[in-house]
C-alpha positions in Angstrom: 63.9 -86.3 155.8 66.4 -83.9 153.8 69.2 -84.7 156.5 68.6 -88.3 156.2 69.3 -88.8 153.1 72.3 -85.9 152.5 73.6 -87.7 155.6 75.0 -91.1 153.5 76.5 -88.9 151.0 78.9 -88.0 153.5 81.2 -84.7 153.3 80.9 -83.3 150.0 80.3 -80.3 147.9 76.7 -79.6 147.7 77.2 -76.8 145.2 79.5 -78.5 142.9 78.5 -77.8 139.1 78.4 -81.8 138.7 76.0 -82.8 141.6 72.4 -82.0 142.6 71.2 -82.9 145.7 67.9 -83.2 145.4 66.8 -86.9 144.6 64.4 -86.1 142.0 67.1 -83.5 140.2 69.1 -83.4 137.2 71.7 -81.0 135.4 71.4 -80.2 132.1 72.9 -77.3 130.0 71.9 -74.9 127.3 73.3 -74.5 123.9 75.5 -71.8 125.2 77.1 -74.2 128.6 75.1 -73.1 131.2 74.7 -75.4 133.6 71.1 -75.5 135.4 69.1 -78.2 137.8 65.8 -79.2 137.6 64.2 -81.0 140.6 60.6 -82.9 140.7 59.1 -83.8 144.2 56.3 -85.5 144.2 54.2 -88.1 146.3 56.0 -91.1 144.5 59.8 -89.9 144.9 60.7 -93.0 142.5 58.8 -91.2 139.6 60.4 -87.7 140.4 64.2 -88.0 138.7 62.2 -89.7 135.2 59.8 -86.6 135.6 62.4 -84.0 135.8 64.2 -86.4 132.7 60.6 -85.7 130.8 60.6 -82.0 131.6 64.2 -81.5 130.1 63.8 -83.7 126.8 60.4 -80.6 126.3 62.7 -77.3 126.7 
């Protein structure tokens, strides 16, 4: 499941500061510019990225 869907992204940088791979994560960043990614995976993947969203706008 993983490979299939990294597969259409083609050759990139999975550990670019920019991009998180996982389809239900986003990057966000402290007050000081850390970068971090928060991922959701859940039984409805189309939920999981407005979840993660949800978590971030609570920290």
């Amino acid at each position: 499941m993983i490979y299939q869907s990294l597969i259409t992204i083609g050759q990139q940088n999975l550990l670019c500061e920019e991009y998180c791979f996982l389809a239900g994560g986003v990057i966000s960043q402290n007050t000081s510019g850390e970068r971090y990614c928060v991922g959701v995976s859940t039984n409805n993947p189309h939920l999981d990225k407005a979840i993660a969203l949800n978590i971030l706008s609570q920290l």
